[in-house]
DSSP file (Angstrom, degrees, kcal/mol; ACC not computed):
  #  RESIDUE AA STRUCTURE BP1 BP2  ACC     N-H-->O    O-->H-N    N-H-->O    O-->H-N    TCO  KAPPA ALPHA  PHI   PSI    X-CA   Y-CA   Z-CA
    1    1 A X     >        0   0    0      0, 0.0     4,-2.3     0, 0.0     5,-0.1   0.000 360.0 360.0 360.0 -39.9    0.0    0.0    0.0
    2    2 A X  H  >  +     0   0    0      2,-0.2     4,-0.5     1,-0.2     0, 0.0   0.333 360.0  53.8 -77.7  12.2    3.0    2.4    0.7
    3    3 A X  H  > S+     0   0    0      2,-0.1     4,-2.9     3,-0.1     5,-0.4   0.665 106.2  52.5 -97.9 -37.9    4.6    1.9   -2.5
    4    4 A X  H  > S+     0   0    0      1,-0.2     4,-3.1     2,-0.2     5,-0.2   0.982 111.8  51.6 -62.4 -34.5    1.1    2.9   -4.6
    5    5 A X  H  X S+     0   0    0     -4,-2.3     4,-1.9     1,-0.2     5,-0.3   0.967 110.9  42.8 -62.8 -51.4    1.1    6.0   -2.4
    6    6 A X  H  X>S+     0   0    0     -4,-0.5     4,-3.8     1,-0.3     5,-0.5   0.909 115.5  51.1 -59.3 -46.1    4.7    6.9   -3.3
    7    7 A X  H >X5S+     0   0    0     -4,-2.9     4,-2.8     1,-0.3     3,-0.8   0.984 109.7  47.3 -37.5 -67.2    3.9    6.1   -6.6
    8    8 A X  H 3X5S+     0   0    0     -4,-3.1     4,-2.5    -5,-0.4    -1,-0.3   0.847 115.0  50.2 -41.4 -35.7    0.7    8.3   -6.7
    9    9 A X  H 3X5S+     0   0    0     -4,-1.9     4,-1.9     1,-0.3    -1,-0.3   0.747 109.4  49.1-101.6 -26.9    2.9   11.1   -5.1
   10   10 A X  H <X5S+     0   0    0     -4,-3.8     4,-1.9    -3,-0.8    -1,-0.3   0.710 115.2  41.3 -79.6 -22.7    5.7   10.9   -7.6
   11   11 A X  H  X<S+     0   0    0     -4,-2.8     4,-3.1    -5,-0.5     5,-0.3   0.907 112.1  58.6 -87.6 -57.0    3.4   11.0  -10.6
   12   12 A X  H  X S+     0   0    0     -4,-2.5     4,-2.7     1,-0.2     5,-0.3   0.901 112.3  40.6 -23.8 -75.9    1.3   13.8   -8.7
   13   13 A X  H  X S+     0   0    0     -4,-1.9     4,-2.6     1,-0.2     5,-0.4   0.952 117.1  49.0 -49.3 -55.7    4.7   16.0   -8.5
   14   14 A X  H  X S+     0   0    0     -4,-1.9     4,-2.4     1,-0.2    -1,-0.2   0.919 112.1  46.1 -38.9 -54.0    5.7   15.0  -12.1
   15   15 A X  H  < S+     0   0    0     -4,-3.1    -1,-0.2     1,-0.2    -2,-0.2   0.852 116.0  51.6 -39.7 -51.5    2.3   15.9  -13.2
   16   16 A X  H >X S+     0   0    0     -4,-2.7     3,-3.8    -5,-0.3     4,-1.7   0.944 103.6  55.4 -14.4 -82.8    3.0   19.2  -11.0
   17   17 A X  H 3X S+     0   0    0     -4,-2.6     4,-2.3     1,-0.3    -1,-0.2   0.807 111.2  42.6 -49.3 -44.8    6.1   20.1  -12.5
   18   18 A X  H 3< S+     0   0    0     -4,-2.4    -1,-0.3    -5,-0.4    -2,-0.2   0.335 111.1  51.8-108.6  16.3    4.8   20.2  -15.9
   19   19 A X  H <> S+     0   0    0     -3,-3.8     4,-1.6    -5,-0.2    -2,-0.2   0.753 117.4  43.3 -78.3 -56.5    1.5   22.0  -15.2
   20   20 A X  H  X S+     0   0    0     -4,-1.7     4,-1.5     1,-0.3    -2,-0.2   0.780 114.2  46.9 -89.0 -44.4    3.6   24.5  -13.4
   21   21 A X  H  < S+     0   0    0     -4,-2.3    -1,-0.3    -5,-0.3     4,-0.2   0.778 117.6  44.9 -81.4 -35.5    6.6   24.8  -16.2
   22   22 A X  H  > S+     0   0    0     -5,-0.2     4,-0.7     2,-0.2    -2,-0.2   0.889 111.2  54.5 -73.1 -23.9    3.8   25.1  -19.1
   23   23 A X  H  X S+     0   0    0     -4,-1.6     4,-1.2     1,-0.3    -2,-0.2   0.838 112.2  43.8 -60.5 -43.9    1.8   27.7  -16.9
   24   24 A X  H  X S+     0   0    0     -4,-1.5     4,-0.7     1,-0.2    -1,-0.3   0.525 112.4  49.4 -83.9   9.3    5.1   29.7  -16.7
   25   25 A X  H  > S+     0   0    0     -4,-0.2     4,-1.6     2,-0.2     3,-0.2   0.780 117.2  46.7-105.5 -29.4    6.1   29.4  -20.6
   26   26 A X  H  X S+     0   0    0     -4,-0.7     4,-3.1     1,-0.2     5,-0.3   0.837 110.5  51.3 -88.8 -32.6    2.6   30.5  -21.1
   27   27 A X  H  < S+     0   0    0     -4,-1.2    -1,-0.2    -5,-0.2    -2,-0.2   0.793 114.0  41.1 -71.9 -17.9    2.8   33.2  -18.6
   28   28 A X  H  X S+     0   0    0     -4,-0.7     4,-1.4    -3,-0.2    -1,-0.2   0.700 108.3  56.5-107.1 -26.7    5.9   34.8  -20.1
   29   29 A X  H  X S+     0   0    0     -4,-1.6     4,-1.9     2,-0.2    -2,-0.2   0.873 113.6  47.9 -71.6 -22.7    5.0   34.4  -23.8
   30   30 A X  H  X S+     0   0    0     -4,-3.1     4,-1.8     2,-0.2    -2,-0.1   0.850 107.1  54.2 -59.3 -30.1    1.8   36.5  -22.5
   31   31 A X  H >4 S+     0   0    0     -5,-0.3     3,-2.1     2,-0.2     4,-0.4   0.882 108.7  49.9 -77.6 -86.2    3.9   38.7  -20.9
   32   32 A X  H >< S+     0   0    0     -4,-1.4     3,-0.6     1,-0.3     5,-0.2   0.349 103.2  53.3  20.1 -69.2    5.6   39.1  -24.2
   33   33 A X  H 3< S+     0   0    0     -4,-1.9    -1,-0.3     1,-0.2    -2,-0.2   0.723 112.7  47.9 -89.1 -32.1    2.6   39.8  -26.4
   34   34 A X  T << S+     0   0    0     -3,-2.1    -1,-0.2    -4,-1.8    -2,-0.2   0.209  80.6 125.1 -73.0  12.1    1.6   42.9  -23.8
   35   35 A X    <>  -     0   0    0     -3,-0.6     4,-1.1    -4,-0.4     0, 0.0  -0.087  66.7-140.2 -47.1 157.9    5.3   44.0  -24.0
   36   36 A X  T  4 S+     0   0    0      2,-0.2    -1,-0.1     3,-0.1    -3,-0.1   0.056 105.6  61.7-123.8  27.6    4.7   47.6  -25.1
   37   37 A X  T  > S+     0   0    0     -5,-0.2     4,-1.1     2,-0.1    -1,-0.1   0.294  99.5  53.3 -70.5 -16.7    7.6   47.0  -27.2
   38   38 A X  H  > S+     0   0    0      2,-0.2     4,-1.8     3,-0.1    -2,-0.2   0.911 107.9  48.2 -64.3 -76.9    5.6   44.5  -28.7
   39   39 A X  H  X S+     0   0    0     -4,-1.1     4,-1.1     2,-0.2    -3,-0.1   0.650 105.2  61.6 -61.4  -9.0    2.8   46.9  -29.3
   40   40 A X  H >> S+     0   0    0      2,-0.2     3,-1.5     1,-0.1     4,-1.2   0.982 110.9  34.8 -59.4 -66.1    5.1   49.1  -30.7
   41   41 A X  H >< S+     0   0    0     -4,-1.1     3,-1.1     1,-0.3    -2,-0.2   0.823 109.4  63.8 -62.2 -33.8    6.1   46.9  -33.4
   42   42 A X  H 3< S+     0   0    0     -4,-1.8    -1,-0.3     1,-0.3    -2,-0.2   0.879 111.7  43.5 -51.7 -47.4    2.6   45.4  -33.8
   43   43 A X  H << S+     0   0    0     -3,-1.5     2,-0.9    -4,-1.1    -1,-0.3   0.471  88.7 102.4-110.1   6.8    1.6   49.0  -34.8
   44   44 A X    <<  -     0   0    0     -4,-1.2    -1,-0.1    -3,-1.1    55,-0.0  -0.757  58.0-143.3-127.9 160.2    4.1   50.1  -37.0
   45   45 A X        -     0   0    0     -2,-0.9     2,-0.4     1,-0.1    -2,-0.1   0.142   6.1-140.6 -87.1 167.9    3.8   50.3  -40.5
   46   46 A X        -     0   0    0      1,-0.0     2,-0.3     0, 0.0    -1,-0.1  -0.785  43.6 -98.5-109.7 154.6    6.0   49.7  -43.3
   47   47 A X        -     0   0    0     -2,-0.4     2,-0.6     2,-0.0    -1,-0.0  -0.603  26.6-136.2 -81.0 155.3    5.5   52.0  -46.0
   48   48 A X        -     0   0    0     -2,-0.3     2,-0.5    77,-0.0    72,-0.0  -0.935  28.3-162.7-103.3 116.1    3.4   50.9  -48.9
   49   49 A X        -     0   0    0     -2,-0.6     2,-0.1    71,-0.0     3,-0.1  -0.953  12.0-147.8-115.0 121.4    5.2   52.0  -52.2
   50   50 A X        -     0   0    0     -2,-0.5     2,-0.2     1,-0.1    66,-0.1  -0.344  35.8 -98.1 -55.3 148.0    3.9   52.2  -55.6
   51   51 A X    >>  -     0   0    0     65,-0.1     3,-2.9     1,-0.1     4,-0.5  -0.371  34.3-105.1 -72.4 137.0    6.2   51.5  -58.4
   52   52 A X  G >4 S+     0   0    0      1,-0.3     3,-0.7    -2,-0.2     4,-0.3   0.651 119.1  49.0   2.0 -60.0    7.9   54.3  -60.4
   53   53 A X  G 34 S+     0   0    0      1,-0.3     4,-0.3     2,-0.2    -1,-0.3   0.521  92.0  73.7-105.7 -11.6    5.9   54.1  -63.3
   54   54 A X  G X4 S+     0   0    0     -3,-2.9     3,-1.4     1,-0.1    -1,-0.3   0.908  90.7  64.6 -65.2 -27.2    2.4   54.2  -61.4
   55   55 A X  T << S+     0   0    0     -3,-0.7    60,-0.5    -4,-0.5    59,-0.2   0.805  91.3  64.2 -67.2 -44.5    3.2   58.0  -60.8
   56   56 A X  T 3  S+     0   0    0     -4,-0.3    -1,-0.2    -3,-0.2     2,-0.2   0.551  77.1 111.9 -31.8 -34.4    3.0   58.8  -64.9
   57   57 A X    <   -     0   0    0     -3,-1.4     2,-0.8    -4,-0.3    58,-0.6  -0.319  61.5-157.4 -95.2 152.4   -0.2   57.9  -64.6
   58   58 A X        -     0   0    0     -2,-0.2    -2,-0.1    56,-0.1    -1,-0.1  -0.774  18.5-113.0-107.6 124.7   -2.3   60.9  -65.1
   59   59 A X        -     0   0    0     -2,-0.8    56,-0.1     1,-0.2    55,-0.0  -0.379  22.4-169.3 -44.0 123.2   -6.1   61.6  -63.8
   60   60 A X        +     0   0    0      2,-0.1    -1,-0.2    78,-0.0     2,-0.1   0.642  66.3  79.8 -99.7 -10.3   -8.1   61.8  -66.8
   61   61 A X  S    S-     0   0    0     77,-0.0     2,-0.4     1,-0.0    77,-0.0  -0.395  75.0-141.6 -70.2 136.1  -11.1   63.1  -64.8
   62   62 A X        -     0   0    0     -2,-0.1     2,-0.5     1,-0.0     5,-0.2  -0.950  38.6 -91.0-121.8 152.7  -10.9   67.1  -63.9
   63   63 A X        +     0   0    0     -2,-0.4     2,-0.2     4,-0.1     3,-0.1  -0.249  66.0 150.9 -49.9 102.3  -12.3   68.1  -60.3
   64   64 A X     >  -     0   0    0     -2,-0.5     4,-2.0     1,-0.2     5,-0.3  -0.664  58.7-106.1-125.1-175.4  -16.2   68.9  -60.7
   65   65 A X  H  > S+     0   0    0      1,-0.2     4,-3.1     2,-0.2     5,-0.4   0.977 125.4  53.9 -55.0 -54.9  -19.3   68.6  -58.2
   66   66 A X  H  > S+     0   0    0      1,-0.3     4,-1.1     2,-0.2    -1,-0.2   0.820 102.2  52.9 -42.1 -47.9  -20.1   65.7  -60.2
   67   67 A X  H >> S+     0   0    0      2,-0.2     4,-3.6    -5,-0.2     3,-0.8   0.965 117.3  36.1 -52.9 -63.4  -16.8   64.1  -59.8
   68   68 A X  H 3X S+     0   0    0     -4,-2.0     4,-2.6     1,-0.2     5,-0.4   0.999 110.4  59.0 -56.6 -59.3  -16.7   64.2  -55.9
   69   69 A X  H 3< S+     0   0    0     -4,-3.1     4,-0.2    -5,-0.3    -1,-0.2   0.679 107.4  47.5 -48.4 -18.6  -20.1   63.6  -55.6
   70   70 A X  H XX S+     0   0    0     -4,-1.1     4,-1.0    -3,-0.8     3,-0.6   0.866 114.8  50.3 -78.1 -45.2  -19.5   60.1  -57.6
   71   71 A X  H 3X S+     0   0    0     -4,-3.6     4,-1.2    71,-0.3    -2,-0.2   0.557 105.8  52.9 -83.4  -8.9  -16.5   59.3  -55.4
   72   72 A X  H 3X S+     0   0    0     -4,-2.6     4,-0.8    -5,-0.3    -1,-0.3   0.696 106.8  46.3 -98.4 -11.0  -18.0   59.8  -52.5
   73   73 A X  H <> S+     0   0    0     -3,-0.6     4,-1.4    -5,-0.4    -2,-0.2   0.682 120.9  45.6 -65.6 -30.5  -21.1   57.5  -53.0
   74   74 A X  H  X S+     0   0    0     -4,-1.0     4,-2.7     1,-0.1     5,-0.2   0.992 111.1  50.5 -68.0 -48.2  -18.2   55.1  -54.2
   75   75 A X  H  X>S+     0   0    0     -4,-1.2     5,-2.7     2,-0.3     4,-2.6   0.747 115.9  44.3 -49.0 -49.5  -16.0   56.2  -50.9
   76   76 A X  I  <>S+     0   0    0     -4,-0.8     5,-0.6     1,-0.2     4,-0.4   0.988 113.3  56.0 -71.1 -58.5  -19.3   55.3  -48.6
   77   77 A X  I  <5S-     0   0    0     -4,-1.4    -2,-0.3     1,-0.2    -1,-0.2   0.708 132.0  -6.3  12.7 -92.4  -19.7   52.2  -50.7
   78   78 A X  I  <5S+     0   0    0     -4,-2.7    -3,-0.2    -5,-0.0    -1,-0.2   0.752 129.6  44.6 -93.1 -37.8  -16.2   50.5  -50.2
   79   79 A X  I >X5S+     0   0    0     -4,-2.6     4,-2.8    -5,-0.2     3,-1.0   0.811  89.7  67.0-102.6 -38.4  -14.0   52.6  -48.3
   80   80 A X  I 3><S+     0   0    0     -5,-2.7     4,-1.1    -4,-0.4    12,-0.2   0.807  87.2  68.6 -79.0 -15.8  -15.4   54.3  -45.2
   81   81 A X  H 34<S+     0   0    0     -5,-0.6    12,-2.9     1,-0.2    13,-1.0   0.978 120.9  23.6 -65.9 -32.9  -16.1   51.1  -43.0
   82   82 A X  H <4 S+     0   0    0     -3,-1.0     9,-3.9    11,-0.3    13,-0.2   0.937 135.2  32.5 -60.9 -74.8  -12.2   50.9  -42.8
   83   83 A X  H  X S-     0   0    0     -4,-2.8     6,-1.9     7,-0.2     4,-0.7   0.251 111.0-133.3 -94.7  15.4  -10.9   54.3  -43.5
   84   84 A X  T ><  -     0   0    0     -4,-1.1     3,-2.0    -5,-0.3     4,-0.5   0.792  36.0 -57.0  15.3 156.3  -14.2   56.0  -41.6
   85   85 A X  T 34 S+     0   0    0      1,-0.3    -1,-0.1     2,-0.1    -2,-0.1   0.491 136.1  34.3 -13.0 -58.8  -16.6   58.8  -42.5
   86   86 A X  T 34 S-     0   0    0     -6,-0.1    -1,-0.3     1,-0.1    -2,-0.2   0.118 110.8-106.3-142.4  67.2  -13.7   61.0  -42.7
   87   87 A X  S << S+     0   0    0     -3,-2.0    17,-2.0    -4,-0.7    18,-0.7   0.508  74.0 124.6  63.2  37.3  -11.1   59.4  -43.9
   88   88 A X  S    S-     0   0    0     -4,-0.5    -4,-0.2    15,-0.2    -3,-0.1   0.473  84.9 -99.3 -90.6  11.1   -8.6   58.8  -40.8
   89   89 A X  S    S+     0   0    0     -6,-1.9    12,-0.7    -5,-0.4    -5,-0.2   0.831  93.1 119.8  90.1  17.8   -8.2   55.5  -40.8
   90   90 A X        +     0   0    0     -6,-0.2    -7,-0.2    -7,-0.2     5,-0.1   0.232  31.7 144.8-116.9   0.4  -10.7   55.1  -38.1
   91   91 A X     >  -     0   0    0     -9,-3.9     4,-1.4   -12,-0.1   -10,-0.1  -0.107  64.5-106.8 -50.1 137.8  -13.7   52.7  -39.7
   92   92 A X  T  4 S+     0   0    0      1,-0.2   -10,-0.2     2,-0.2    -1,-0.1   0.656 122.6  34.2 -25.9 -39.9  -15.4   50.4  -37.6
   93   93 A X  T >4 S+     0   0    0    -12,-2.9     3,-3.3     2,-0.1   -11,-0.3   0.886 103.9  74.7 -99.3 -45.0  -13.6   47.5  -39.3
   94   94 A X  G >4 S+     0   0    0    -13,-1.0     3,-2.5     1,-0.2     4,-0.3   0.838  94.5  56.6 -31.8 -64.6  -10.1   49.3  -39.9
   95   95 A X  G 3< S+     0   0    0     -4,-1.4    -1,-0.2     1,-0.3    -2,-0.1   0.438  96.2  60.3 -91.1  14.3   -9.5   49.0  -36.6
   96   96 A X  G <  S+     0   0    0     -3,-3.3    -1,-0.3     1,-0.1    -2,-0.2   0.448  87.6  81.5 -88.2  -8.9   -9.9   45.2  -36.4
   97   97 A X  S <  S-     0   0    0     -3,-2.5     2,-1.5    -4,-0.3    -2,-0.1   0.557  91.2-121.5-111.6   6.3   -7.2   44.5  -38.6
   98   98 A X  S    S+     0   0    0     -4,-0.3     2,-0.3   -55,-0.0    -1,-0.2  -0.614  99.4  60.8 114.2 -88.7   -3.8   44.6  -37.1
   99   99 A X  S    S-     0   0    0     -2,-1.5    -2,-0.1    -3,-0.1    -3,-0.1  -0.651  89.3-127.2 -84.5 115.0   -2.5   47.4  -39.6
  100  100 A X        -     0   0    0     -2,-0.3   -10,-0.1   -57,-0.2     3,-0.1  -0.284  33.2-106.2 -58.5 161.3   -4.6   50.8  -39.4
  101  101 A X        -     0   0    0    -12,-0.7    -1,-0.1     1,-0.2     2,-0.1  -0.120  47.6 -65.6 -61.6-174.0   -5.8   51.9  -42.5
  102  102 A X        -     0   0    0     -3,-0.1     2,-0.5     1,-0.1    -1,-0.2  -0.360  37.9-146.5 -77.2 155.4   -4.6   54.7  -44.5
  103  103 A X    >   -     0   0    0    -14,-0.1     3,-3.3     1,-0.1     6,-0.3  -0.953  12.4-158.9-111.7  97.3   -5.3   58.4  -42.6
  104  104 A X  T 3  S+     0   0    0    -17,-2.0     6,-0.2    -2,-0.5   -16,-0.1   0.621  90.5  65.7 -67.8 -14.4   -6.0   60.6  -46.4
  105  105 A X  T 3  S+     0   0    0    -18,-0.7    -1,-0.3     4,-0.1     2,-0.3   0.065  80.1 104.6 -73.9   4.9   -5.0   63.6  -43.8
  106  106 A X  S <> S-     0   0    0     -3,-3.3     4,-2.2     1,-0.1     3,-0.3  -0.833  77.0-134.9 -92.0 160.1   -1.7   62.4  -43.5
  107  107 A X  H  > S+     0   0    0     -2,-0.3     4,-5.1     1,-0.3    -1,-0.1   0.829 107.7  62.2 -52.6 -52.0    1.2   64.1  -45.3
  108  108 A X  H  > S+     0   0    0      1,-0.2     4,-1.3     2,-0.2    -1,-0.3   0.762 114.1  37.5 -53.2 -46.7    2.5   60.6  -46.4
  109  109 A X  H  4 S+     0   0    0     -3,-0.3    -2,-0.2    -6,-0.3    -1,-0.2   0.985 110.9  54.9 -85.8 -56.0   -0.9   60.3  -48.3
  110  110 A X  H  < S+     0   0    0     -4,-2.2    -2,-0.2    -6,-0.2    -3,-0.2   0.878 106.4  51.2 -24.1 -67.4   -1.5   63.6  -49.5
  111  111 A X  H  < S+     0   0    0     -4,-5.1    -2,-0.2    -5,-0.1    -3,-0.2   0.903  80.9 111.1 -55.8 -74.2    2.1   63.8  -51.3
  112  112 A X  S  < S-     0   0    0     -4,-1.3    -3,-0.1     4,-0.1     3,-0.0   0.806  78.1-121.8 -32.7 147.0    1.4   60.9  -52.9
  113  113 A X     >  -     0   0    0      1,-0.1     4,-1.6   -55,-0.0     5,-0.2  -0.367  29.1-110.1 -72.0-178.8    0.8   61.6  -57.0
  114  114 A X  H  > S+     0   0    0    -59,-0.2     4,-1.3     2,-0.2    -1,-0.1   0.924 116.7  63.3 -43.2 -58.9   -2.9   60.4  -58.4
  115  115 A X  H >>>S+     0   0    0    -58,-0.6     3,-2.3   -60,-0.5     4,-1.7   0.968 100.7  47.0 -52.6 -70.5   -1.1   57.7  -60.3
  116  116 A X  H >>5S+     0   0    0      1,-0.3     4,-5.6     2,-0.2     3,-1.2   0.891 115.3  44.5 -58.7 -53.0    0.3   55.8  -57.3
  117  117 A X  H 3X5S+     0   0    0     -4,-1.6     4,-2.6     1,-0.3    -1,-0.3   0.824 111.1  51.0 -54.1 -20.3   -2.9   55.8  -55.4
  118  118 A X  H <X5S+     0   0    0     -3,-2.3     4,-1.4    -4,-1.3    -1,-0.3   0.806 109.8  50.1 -76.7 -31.9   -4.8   54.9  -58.1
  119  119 A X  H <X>S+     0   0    0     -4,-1.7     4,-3.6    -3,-1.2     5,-1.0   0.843 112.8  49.2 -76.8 -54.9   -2.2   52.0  -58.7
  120  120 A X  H  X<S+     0   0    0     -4,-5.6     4,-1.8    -5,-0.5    -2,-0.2   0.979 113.4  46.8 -52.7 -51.5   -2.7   51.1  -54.7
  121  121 A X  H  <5S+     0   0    0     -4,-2.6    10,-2.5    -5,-0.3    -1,-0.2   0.942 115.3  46.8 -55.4 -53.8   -6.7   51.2  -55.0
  122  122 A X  H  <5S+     0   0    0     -4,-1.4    10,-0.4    -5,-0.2    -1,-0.2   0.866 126.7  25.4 -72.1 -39.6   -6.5   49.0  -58.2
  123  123 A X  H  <5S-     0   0    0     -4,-3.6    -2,-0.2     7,-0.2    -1,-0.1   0.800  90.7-164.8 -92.2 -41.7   -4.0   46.3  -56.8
  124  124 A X     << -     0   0    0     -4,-1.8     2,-0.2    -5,-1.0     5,-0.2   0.066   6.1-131.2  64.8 161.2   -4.5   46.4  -52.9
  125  125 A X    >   -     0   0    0      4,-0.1     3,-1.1   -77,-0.0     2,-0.8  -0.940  52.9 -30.3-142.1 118.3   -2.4   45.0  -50.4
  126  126 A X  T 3  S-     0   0    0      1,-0.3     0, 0.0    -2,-0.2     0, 0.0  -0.584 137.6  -7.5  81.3-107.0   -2.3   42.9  -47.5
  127  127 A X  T 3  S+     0   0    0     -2,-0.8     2,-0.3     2,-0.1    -1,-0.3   0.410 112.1 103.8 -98.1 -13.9   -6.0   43.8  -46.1
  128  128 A X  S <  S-     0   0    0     -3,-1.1     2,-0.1     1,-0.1    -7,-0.0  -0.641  77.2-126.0 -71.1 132.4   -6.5   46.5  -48.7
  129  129 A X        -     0   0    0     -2,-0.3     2,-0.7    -5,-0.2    -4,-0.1  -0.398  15.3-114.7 -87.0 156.1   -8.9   45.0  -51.3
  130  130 A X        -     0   0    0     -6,-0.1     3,-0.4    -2,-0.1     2,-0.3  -0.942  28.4-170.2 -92.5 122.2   -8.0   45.0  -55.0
  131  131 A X     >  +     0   0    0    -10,-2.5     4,-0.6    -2,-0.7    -9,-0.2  -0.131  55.4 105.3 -96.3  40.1  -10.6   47.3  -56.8
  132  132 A X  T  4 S+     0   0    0    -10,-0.4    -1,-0.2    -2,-0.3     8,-0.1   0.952  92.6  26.6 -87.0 -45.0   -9.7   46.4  -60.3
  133  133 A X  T  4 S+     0   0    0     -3,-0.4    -1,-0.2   -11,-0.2    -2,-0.1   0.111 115.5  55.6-111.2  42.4  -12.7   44.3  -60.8
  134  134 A X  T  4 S+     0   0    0      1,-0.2    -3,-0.1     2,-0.1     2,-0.1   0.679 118.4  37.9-114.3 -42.7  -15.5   45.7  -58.3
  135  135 A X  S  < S-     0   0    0     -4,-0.6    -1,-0.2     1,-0.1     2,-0.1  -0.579  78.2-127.3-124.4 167.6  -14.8   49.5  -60.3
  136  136 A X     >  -     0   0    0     -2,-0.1     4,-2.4     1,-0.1    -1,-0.1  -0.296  33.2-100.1 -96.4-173.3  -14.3   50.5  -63.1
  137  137 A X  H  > S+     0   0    0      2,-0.2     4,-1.8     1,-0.2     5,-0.4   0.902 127.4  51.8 -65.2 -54.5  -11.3   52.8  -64.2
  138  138 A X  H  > S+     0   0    0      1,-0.2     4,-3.8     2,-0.1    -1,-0.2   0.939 111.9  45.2 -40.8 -37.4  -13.7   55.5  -64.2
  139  139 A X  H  4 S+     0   0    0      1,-0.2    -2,-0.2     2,-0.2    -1,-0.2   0.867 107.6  55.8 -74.0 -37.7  -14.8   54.7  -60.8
  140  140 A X  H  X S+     0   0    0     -4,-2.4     4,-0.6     2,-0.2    -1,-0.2   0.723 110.2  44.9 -64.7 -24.7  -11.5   54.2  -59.4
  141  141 A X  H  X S+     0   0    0     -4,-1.8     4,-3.0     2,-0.2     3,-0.4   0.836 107.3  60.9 -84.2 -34.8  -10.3   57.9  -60.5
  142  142 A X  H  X S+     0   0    0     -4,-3.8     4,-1.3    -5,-0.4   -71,-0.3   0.648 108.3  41.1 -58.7 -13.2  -13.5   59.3  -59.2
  143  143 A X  H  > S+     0   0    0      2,-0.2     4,-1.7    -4,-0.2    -2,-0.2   0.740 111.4  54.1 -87.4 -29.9  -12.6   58.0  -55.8
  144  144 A X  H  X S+     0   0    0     -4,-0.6     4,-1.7    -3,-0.4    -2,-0.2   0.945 111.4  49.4 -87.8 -53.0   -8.9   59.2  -56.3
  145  145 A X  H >X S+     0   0    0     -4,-3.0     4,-2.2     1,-0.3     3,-2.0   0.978 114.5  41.3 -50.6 -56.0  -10.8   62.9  -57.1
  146  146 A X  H 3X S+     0   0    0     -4,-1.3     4,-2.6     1,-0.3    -1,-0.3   0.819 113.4  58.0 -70.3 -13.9  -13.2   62.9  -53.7
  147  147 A X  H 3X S+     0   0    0     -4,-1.7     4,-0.9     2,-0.2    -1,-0.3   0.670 104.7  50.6 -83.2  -8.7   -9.9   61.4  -51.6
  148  148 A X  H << S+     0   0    0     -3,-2.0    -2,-0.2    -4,-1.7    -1,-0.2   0.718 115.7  40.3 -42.4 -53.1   -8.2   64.5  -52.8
  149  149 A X  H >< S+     0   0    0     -4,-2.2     3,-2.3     2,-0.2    -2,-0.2   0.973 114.8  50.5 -38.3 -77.2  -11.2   66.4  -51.5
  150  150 A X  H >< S+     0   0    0     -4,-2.6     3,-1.8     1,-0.3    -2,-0.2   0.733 105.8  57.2 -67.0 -44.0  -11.4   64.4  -48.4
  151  151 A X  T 3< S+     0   0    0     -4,-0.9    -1,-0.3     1,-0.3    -2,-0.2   0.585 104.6  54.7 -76.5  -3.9   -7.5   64.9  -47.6
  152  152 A X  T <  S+     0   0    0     -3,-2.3    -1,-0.3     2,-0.0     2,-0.3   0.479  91.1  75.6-112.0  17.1   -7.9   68.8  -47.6
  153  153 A X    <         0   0    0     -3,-1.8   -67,-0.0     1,-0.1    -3,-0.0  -0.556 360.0 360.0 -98.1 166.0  -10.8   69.2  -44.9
  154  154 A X              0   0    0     -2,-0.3    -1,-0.1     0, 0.0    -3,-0.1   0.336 360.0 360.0-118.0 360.0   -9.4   68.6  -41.1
């Protein structure tokens, strides 16, 4: 009878030991992932760069009511659950996805030429959709026009 107890009590401690030793491996890769070095890198971005020759490309579309007023039915459409009503990068779903969306009131976005965005919207990246075949070419430059708009309001 005293050797099944010892037994029991030596598998108890193994069992122990390797409750205790997965608890802490779990407890320091948590600590980890709340690291605020962690979250640093978690939230910053790499830059997204269009190629060279996306910049050439030229808006054939000239700024009218009409023009915004198309790209912002498109904008509510596609864009704004991400990139939100007005256009920080703040949409209901943007902020689910790891990597904000784009802020059209940052500088970063603003310089960009027509071409390149138009290139970014058409191919998408990563969580960024490709809109080459949900819009047309028209549709896509008419969004290009009202995010032009959208980037000069605060």
């Amino acid at each position: 009878m005293k050797k099944y107890n010892f037994y029991t009590l030596l598998l108890f401690c193994a069992v122990s030991v390797i409750v205790l030793s997965a608890s802490r491996n779990y407890q320091s890769l948590k600590y980890k992932r709340t690291d605020s070095k962690f979250l640093q890198d978690t939230v910053k971005q790499v830059a997204w760069l269009a190629p060279a020759s996306a910049d050439s490309l030229k808006n054939p579309l000239t700024v009218s009511q009409e023009s915004i007023s198309k790209g912002e039915e498109l904008y509510n459409m596609y864009c704004f659950s991400c990139h939100g009503d007005t256009g920080y990068g703040d949409g209901p779903a943007g902020g689910s996805m790891g990597i904000r969306p784009a802020n059209f009131h940052d500088q970063r976005v603003i310089k960009q030429k027509d071409g390149a965005l138009f290139w970014k919207l058409t191919n998408g990246k990563g969580n960024m959709p490709p809109f080459k075949e949900a819009l047309t070419e028209e549709q896509r430059w008419q969004l290009i026009v009202f995010l032009r708009e959208l980037g000069k309001t605060e």
